[in-house]
C-alpha positions as CSV (number, residue, x, y, z in Angstrom):
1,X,116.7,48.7,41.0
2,X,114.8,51.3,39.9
3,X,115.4,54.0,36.9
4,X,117.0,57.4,38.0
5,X,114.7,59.9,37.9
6,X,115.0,63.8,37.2
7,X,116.0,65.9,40.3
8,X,111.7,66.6,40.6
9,X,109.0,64.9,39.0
10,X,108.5,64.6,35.2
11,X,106.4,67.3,33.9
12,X,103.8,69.6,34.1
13,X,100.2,69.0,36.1
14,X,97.5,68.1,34.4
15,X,93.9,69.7,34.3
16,X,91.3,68.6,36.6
17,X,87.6,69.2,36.1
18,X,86.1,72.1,37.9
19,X,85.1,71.6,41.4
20,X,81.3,71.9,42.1
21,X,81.8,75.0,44.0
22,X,78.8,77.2,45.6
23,X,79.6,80.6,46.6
24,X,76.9,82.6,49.1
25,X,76.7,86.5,49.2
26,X,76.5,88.8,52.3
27,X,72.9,88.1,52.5
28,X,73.2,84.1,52.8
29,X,71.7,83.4,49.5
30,X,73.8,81.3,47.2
31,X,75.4,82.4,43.8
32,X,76.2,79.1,42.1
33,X,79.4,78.8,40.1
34,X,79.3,75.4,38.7
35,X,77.1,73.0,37.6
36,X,75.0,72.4,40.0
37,X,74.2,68.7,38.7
38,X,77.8,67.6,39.0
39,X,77.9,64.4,41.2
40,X,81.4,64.0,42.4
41,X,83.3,66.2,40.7
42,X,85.5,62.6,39.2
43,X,85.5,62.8,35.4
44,X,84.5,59.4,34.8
45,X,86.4,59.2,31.4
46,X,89.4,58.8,33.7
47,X,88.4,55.7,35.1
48,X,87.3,56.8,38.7
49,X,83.7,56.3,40.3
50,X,80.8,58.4,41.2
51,X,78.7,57.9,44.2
52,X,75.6,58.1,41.8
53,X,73.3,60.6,40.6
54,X,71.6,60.2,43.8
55,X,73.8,63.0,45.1
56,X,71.9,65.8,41.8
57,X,70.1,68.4,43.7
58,X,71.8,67.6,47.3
59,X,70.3,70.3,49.6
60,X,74.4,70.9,50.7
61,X,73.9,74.0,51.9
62,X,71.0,73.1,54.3
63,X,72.6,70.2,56.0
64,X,72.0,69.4,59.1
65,X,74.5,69.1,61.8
66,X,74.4,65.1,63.6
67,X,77.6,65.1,65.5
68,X,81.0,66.3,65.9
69,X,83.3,63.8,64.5
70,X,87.4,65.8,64.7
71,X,89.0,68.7,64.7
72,X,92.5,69.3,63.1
73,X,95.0,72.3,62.2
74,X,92.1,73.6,59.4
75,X,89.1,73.1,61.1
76,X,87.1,70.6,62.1
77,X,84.3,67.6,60.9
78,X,80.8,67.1,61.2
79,X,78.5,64.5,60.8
80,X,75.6,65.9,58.6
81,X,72.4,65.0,57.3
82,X,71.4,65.5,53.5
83,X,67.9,65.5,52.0
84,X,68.3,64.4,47.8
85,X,66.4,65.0,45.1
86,X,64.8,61.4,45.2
87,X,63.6,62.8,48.8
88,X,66.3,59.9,50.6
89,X,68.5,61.2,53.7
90,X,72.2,60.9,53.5
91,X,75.1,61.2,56.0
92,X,78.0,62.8,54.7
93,X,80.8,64.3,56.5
94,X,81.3,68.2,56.5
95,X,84.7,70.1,56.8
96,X,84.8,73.2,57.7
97,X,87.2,76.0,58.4
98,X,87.4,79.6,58.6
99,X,87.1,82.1,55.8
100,X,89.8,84.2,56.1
101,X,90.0,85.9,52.3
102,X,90.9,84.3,48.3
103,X,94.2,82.8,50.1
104,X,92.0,80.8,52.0
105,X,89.5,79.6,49.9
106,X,92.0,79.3,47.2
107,X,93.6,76.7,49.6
108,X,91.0,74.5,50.2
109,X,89.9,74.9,46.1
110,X,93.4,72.9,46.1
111,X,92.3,70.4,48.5
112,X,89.5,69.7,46.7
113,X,91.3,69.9,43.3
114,X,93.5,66.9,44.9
115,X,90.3,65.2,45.7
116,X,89.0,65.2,42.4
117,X,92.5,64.1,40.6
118,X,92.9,61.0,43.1
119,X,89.4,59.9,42.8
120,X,89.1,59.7,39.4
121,X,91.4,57.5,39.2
122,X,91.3,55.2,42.2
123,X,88.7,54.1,44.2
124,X,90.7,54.4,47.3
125,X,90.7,58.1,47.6
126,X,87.9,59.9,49.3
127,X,85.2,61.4,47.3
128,X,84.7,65.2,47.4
129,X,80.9,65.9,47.2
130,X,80.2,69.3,47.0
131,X,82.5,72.9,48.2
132,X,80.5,75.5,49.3
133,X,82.2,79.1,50.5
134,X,80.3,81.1,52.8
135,X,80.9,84.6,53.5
136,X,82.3,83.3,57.4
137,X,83.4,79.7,56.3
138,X,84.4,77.5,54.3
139,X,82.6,73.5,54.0
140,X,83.5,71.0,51.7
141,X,81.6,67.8,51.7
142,X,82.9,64.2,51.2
143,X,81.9,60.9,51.9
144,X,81.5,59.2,55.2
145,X,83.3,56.7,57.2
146,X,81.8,55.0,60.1
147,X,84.5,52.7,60.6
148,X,86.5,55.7,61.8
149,X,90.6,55.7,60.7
150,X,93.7,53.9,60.5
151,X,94.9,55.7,63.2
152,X,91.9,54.3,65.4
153,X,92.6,50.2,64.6
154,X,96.3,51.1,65.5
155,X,95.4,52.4,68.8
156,X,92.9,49.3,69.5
157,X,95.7,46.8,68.0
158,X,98.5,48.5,70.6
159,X,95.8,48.1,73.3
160,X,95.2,44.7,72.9
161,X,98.5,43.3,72.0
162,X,101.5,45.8,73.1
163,X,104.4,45.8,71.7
164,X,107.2,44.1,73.0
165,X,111.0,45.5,72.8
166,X,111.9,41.9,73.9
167,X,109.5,39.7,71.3
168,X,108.2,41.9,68.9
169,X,105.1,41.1,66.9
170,X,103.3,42.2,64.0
171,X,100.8,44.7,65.3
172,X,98.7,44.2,62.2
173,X,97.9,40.8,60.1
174,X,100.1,40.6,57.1
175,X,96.9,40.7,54.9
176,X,96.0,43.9,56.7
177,X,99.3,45.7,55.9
178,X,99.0,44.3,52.3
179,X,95.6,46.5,52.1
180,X,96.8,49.4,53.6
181,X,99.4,49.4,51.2
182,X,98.0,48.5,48.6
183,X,95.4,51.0,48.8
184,X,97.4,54.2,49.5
185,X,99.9,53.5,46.8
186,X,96.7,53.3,44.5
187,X,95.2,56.4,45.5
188,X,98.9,58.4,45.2
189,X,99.5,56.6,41.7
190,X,96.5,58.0,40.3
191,X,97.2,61.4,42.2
192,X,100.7,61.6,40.7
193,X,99.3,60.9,37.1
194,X,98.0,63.7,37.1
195,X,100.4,65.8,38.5
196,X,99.9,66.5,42.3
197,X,101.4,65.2,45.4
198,X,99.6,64.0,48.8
199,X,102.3,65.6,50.6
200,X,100.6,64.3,54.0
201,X,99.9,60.2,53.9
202,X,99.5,59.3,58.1
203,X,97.3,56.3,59.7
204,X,95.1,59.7,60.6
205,X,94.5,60.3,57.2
206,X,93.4,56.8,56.0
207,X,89.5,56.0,57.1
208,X,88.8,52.5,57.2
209,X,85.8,50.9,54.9
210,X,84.4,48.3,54.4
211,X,86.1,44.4,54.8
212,X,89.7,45.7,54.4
213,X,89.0,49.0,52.0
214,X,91.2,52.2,53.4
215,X,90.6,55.5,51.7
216,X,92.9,58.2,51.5
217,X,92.0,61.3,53.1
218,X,92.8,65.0,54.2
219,X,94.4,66.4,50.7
220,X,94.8,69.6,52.8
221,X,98.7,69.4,52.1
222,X,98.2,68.5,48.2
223,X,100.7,70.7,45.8
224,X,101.0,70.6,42.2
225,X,104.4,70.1,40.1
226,X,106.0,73.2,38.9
227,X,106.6,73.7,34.8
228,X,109.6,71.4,35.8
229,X,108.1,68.7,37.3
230,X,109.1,69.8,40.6
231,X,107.5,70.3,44.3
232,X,108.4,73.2,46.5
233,X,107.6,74.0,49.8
234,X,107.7,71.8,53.1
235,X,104.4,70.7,54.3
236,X,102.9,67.7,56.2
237,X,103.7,65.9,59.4
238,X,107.7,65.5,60.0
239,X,108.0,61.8,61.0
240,X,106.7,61.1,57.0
241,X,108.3,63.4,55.3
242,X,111.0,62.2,53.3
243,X,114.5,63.6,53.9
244,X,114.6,66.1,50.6
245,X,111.2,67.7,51.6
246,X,113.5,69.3,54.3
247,X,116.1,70.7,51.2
248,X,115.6,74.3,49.3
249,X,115.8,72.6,46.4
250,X,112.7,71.3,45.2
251,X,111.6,67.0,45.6
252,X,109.6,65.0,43.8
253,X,106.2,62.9,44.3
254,X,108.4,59.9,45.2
255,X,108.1,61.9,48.7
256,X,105.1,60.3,49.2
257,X,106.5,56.8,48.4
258,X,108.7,57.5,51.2
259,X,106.0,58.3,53.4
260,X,104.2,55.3,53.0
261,X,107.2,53.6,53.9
262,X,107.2,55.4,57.3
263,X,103.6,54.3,57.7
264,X,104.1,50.4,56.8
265,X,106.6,50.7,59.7
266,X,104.0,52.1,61.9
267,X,101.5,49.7,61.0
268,X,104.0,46.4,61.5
269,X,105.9,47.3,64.3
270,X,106.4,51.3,65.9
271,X,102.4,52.8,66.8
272,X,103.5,56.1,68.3
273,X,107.6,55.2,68.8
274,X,108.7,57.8,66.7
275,X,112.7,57.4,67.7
276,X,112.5,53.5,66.2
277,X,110.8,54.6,63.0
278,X,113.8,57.3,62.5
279,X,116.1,55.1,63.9
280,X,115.1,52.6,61.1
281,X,114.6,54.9,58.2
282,X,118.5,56.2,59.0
283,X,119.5,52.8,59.1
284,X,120.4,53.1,62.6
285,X,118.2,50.3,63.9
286,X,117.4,47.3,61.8
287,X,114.0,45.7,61.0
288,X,113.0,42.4,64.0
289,X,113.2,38.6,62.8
290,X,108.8,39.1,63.4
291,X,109.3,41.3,59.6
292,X,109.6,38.3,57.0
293,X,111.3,38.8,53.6
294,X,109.0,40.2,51.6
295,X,107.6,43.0,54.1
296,X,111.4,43.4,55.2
297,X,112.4,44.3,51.2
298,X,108.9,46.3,50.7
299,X,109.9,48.8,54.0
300,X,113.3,49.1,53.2
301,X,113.0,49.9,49.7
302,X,110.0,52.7,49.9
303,X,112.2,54.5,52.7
304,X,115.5,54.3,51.4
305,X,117.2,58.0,51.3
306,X,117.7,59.0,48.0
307,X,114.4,59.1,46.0
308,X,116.1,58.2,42.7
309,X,116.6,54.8,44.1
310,X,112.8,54.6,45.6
311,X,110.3,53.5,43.7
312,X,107.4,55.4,42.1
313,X,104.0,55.0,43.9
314,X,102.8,52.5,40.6
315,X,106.3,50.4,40.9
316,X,105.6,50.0,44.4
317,X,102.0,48.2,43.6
318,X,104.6,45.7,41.3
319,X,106.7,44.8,44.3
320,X,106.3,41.1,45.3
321,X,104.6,42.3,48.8
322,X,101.5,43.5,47.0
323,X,101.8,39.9,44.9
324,X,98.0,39.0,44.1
325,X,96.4,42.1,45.4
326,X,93.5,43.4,43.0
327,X,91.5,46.6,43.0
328,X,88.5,44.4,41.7
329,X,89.1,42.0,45.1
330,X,88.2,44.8,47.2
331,X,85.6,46.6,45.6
332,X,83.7,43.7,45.6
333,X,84.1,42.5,49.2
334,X,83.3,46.4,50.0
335,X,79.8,45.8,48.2
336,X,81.3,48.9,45.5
């Protein structure tokens, strides 16, 4: 159905803007690198949004700490207050992770790189605030989420309604799994026009907004395309990866595709049942008569095997599951 692509992607990445980056010496005072009146870092030529120029003049690197929100493989999240320039308090959320030299902070300058590309493009992708690197650690600043993650409506859905081997049901509303989708192939489409990959698209990773709005999340696995159009290196969480990500020989963004596949299943059917999800995705184990046609086409065509006959992340927001869904729609329930 779809186009044969090149082994990898189809070209070079494209520039980002600089990220509002603040660097501190020894002595804890701060060296700024950037312009310090950047609001989100989105260039807003590109079609993205700001959160306003209520964020000029932040006091980022005097926030105070609220509450511990997570902890993951780079570090963990706060909960942190900010004081604007207007005088307003803000809560924003606060990564932080270990300095441990330029390989470091050069990571996490990626991280926030991918944050910039996504979001000024899509709506859907969290915003990056501010990156500040202190002589100990490293804190980047993004928006906040009250409504917590995908991962957490999963676990509340399975609660409620467990899955049944005998009748299984839909763990999510249809309309549900139409946002979620829709969503995160909006967020990776605008990511992948500008030449970067996710590389790490999990229900942990998608916080939930308002009225049906999901936000990608956690670019901490984000990689450019090579010169060729290619991405090297395995990284992310091994249930999504797509099969070439485990190959020497280089994949393309359609990886992600392929991992959105793998979390549509988890969302319909398989919450934490790893061995169905790669019992399906082999084609070992086929979809319940609870999947109708649509849904059934969608799944089986963002994980099929070879990525020349997946679709891109922007074909996949043409396929008849997604029929009707509008970026405007969601925005506007979300108050954005």
């Amino acid at each position: 159905m779809y186009r044969a692509a090149p082994p990898c992607g189809t070209g070079p990445a494209v520039a980002a803007p600089a990220p509002h980056h603040s660097h501190y010496n020894n002595d804890g005072t701060i060296v700024p690198t950037c312009n310090a009146t950047a609001v989100s870092c989105a260039d807003e030529s590109q079609g993205g949004r700001t959160l306003g120029s209520i964020w000029e003049g932040a006091a980022f690197r005097s926030a105070r700490f609220i509450e511990h929100i997570g902890s993951g493989a780079f570090g963990s999240v706060d909960l942190v207050e900010l004081t604007c320039a207007d005088g307003t308090i803000q809560r924003v959320a606060r990564k932080t992770q270990p300095n441990k030299g330029p390989v470091c902070a050069r990571h996490v300058s990626q991280e926030v790189r991918g944050m910039q590309l996504a979001s000024a493009g899509s709506p859907f992708a969290l915003n990056v605030l501010d990156f500040v690197e202190r002589p100990d650690n490293l804190e980047l600043f993004a928006e906040y989420f009250p409504g917590g993650s995908l991962a957490d409506q999963l676990d509340l859905a399975a609660g409620q309604n467990p899955q049944s081997s005998k009748r299984p049901h839909l763990l999510l509303p249809l309309e549900q799994l139409r946002k979620i989708a829709f969503c995160t192939l909006h967020a990776l489409a605008a990511l992948h026009a500008r030449g970067m990959a996710h590389l790490d698209v999990k229900p942990d990773n998608l916080l939930a907004g308002d009225s049906g709005k999901y936000v990608l999340a956690d670019f901490g696995c984000a990689k450019e395309m090579d010169a060729d159009g290619c991405l090297q290196g395995a990284c992310g969480t091994a249930m999504y990866m797509a099969p070439e990500q485990f190959s020497k020989t280089g994949f393309s963004q359609k990886a992600d595709v392929f991992s959105v596949g793998v979390l549509m299943c988890v969302c319909a059917l398989w919450h934490k049942e790893g061995l169905s999800v790669r019992q399906f995705v082999s084609r070992r184990k086929k979809l319940p008569k609870c999947i109708k046609a649509e849904l059934r086409n969608f799944l089986w065509e963002l994980t099929v095997a070879d990525p020349s006959k997946r679709p891109s992340a922007q074909q996949a927001l043409e396929h008849p599951f997604l029929a009707g869904m509008r970026e405007e729609d969601l925005l506007w329930y979300a108050g954005l």
